[in-house]
N, CA, C and O of each residue as an XYZ file, in Angstrom:
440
protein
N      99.940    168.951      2.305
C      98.732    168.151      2.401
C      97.895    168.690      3.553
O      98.548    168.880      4.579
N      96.436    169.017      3.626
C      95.672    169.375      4.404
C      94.409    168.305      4.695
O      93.502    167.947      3.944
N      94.621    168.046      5.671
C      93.313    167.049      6.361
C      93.545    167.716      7.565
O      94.528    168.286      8.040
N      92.071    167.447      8.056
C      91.782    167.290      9.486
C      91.883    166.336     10.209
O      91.640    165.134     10.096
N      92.467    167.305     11.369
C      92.938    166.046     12.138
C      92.390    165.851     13.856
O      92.801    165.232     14.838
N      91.251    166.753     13.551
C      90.398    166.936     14.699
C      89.270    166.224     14.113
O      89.010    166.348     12.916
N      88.568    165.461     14.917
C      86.578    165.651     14.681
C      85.966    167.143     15.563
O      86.595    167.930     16.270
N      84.555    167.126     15.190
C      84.638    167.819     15.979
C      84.155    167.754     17.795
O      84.363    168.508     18.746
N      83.355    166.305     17.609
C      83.742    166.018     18.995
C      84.758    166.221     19.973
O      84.710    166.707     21.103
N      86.244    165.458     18.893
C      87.339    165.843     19.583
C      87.452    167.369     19.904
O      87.741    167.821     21.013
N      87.230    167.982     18.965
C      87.300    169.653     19.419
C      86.821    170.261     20.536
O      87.282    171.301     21.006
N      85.960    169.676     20.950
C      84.657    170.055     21.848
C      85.450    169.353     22.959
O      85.592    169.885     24.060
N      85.726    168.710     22.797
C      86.515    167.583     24.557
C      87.517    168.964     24.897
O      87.370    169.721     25.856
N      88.728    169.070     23.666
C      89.854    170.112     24.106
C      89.167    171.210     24.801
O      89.495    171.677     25.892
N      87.704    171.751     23.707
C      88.097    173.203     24.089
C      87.308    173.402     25.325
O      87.426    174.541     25.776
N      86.275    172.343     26.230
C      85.778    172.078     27.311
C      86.811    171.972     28.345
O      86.628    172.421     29.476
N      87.821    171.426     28.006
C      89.062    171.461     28.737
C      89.665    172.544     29.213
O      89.789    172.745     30.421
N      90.015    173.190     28.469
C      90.820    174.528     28.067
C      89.891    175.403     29.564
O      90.186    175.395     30.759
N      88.774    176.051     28.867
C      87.564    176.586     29.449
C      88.077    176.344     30.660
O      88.829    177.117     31.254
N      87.519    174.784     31.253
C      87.227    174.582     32.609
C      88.470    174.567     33.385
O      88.526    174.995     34.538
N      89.872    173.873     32.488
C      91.215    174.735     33.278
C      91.398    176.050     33.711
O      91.876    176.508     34.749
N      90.821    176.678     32.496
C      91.006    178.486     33.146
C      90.256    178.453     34.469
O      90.907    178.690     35.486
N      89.142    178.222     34.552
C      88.731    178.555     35.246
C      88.946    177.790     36.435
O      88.797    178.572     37.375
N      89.245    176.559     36.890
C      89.787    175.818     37.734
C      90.950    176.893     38.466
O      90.802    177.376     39.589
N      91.959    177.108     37.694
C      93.056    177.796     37.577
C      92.844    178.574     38.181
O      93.916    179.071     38.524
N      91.639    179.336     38.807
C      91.596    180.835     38.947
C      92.057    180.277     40.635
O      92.815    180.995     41.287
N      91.613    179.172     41.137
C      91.579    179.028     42.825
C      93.132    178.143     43.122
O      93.695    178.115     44.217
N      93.543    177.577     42.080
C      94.588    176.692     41.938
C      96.221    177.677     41.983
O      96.377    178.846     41.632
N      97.349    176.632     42.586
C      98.480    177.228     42.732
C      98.609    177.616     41.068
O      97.919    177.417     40.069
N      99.632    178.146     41.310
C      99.865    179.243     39.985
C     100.916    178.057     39.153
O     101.294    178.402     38.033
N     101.473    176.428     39.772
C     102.535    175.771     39.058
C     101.407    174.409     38.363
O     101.708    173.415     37.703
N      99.831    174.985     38.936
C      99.393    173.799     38.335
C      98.459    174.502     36.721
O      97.501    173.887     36.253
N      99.139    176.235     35.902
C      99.039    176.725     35.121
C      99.363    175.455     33.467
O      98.740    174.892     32.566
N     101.447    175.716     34.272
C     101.883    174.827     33.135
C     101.587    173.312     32.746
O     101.810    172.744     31.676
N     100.947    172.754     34.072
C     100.541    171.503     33.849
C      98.646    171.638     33.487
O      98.070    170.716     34.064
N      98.061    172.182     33.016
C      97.092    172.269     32.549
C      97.185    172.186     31.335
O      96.640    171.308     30.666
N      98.191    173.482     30.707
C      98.716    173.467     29.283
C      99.211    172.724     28.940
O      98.733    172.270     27.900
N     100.454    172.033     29.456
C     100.723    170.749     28.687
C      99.417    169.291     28.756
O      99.323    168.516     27.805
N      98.672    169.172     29.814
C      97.921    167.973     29.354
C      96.283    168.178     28.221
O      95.419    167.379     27.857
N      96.492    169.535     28.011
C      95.696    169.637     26.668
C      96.080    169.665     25.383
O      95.431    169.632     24.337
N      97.691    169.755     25.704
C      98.549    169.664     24.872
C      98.965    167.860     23.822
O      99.152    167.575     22.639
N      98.931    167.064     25.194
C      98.999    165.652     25.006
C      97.530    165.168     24.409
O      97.399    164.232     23.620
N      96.648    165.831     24.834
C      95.410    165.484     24.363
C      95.044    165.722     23.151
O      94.373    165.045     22.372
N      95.579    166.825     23.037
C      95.663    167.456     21.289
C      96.262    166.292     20.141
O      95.820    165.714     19.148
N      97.529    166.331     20.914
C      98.616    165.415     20.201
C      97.766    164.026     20.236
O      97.601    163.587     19.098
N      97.341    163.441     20.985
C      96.608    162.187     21.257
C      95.631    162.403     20.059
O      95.860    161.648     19.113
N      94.479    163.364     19.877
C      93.952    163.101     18.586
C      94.244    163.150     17.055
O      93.733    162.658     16.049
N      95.314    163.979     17.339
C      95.769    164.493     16.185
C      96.696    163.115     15.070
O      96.594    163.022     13.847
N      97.486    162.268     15.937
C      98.333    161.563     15.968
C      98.092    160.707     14.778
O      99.060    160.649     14.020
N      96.787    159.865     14.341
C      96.100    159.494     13.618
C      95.882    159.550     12.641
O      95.589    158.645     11.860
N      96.015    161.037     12.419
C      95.744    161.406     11.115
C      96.429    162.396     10.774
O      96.097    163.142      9.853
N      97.432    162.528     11.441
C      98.739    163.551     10.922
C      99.814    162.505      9.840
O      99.744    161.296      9.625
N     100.777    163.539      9.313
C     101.569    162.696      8.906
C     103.096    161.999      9.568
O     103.742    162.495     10.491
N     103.334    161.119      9.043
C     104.480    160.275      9.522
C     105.422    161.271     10.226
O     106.096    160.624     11.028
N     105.760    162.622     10.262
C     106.778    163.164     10.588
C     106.087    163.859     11.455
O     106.867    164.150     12.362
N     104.535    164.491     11.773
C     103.795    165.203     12.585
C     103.586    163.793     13.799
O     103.393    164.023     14.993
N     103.652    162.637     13.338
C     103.342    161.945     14.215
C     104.658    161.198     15.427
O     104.741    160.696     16.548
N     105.407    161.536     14.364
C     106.954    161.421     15.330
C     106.953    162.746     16.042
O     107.652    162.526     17.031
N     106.690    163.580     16.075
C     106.709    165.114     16.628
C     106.014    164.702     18.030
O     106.499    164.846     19.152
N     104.733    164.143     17.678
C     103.638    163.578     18.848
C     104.401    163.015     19.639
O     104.674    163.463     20.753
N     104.920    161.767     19.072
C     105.097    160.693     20.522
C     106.351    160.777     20.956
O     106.670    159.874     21.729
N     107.621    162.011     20.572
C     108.454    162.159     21.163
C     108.316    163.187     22.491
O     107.439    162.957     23.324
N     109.199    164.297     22.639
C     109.155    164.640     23.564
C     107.786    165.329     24.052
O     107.844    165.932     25.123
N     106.630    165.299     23.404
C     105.817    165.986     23.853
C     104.903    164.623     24.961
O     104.393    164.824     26.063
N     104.952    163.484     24.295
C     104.449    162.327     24.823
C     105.207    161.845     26.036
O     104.797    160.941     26.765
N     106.271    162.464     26.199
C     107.702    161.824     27.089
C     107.694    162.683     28.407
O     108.592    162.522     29.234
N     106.477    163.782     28.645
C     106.355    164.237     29.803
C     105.184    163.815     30.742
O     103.995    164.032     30.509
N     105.827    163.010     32.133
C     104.286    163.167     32.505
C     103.199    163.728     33.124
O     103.261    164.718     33.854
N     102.345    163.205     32.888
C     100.813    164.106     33.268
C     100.757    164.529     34.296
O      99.757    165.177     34.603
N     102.024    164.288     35.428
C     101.716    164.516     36.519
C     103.114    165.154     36.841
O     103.669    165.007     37.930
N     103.651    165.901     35.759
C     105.087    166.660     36.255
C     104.850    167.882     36.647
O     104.191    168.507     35.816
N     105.103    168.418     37.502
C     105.547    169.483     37.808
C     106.615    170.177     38.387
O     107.233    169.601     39.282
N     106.951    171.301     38.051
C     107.898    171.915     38.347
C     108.810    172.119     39.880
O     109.968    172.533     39.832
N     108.183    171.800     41.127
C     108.660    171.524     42.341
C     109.131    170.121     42.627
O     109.693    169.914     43.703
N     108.981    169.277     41.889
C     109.603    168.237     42.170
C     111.189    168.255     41.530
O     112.121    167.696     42.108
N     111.363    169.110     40.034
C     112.772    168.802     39.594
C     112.285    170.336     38.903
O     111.654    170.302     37.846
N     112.517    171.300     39.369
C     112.861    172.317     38.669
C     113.521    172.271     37.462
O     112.872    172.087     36.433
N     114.845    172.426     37.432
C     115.945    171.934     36.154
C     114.998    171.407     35.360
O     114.339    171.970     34.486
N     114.970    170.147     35.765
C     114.280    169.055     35.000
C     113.153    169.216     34.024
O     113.116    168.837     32.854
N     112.167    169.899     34.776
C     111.024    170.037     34.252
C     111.001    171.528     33.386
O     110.207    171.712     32.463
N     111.866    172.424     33.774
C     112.132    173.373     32.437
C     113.132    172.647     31.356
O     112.771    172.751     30.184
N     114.384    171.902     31.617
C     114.729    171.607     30.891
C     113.918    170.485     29.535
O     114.281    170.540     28.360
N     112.691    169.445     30.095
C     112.266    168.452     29.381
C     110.927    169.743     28.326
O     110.507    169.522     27.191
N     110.627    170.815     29.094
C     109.704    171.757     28.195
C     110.368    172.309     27.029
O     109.863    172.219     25.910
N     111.999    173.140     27.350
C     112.918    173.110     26.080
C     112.970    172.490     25.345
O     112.829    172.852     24.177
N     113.272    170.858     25.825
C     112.800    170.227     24.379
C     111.814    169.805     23.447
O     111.968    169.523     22.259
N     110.396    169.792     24.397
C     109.494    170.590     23.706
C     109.467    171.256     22.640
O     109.271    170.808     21.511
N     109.710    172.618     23.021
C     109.762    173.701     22.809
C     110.476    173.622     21.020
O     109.820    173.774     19.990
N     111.765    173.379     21.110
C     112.669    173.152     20.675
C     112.377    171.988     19.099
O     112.669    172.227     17.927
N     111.778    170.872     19.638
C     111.422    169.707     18.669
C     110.428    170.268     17.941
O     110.371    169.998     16.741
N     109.460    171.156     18.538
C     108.544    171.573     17.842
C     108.427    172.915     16.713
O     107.626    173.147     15.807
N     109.691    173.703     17.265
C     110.293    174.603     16.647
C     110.778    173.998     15.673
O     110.411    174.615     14.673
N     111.550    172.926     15.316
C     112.558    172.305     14.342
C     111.391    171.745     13.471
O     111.478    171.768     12.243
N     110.395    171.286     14.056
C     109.601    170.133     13.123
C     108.482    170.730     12.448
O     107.966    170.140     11.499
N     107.714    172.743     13.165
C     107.471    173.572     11.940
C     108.210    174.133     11.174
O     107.783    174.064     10.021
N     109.313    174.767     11.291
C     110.750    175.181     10.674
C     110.251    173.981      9.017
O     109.745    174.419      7.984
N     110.596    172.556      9.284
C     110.552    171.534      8.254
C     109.183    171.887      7.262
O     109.144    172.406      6.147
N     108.049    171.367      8.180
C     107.312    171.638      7.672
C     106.544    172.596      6.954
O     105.634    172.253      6.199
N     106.904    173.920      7.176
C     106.117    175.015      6.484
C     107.780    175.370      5.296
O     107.955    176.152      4.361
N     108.429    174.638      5.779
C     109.788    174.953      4.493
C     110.930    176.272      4.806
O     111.641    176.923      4.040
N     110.744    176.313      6.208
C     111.590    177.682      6.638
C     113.234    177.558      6.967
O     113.723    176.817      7.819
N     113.672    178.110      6.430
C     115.118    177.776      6.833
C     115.663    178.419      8.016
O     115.174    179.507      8.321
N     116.778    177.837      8.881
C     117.120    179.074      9.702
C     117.501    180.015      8.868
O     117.843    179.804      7.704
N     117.440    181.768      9.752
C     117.298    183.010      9.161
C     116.806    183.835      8.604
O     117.033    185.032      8.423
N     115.418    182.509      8.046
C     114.148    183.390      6.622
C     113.850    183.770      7.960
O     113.902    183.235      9.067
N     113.378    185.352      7.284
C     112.267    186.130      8.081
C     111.087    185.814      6.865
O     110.924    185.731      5.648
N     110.170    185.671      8.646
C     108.690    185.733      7.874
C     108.192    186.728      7.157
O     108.444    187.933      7.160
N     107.092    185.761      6.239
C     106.516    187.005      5.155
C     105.922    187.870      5.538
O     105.227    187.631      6.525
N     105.888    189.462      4.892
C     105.072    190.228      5.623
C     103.605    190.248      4.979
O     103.699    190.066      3.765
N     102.624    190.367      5.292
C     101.258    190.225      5.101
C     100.638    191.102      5.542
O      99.411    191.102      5.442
């Protein structure tokens, strides 16, 4: 099933975001990189949430929703790589489902 799940307002908020992180970024410590990416990340997920489906929307409000906006990596090292693995990980499993890939298919070549 294909809908959108952006407006394009919403689009315009992210990609104003994005932009002005890079460039923020350029004067900023180098640990406030990964926390840029993840809160455009939540923001994404925040619009998307709506109008995704039931299983894209459990994807949302688990571990990607379960970090907060204000984590970074010097407070719990471990921690804060370990809670991105699962990230990482949930989101790996939940395109795997969705595009129908099993472990081991290699992708198509094109």
């Amino acid at each position: 099933m294909d809908s959108m799940v952006l407006t394009e307002d919403e689009a315009l908020e992210l990609l104003s975001y994005l932009v002005t992180a890079a460039r923020t970024q350029v004067g900023e410590a180098a640990e406030y990189g990964p926390l840029r990416l993840l809160t455009a990340a939540q923001r994404l997920a925040a619009f998307m949430a709506p109008r995704a489906s039931d299983e894209t929307q459990q994807l949302l409000e688990g571990p990607i929703a379960q970090i907060p906006g204000t984590a970074t990596r010097s407070l719990d090292p471990d921690g804060y790589v370990a809670a991105l693995d699962d990230v990482c990980r949930g989101l790996g499993e939940h395109l795997a489902r969705h595009f129908g890939v099993e472990p081991g298919d290699a992708p198509d070549e094109h």
